[in-house]
C-alpha positions as CSV (number, residue, x, y, z in Angstrom):
1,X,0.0,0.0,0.0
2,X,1.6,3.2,-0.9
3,X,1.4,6.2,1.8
4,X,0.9,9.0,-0.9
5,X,-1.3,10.1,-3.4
6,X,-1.4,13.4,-4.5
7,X,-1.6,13.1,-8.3
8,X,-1.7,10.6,-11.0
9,X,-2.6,9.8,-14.2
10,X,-3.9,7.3,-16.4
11,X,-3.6,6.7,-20.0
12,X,-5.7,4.9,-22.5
13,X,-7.4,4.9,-26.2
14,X,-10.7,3.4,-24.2
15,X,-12.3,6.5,-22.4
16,X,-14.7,4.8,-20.0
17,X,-11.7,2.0,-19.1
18,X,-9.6,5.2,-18.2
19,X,-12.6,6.4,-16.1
20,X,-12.6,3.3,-14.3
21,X,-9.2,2.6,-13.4
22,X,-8.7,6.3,-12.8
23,X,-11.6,6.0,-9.8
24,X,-9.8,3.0,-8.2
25,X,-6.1,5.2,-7.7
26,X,-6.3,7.0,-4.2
27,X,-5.3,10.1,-5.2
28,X,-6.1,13.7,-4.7
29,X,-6.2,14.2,-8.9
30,X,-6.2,11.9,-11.4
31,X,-5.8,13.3,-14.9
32,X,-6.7,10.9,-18.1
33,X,-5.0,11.3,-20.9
34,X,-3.0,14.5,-19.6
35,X,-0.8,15.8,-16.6
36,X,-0.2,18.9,-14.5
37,X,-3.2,20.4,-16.1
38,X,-3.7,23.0,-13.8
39,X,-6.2,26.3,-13.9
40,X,-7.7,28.9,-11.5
41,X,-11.4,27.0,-11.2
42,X,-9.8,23.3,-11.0
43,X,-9.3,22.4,-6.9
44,X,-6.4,20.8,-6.3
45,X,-6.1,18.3,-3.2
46,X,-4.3,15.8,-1.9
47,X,-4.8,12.3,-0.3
48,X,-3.4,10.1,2.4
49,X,0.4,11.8,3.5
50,X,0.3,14.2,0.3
51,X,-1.5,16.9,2.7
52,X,-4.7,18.0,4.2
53,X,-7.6,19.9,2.6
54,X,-8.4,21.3,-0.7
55,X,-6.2,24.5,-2.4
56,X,-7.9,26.7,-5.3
57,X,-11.3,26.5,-7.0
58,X,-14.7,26.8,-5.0
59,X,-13.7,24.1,-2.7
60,X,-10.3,25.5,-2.1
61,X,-11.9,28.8,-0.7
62,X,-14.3,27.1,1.5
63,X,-11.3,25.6,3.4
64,X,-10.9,28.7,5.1
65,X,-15.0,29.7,5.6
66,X,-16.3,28.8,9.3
67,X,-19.4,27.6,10.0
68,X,-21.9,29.2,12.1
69,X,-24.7,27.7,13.3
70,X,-28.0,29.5,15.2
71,X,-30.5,27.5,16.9
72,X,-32.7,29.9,18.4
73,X,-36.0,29.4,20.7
74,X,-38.9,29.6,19.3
């Protein structure tokens, strides 16, 4: 079992194998077909040792939101 898994890739004429295999890796990306694709909207995360939490896109930005919650009487 490998301890990290922040990016991989897979490569294949067969799109929906590629799919397949690609959701089996443990890692925080998985690119098919390409690597180190990187843009503004695209989160990029890692998994087991490769680090904690999500950096850029929507996700990325909610890492540093706090939730409040109210539960008010009434």
């Amino acid at each position: 079992m490998r301890t990290y898994g922040l990016g991989a890739s897979v490569w294949s004429s067969n799109r929906r194998r590629a799919e397949v295999v690609a959701l089996k890796l443990e890692a925080g990306t998985v690119y098919i077909n390409k690597h180190a694709d990187f843009a503004r909207h695209i989160p990029q995360a890692g998994a087991k040792c490769s680090g904690l939490g999500v950096e850029i896109g929507e996700e990325g930005l909610l890492e540093h939101t706090q939730v409040q919650v109210l539960n008010e009487a009434l």
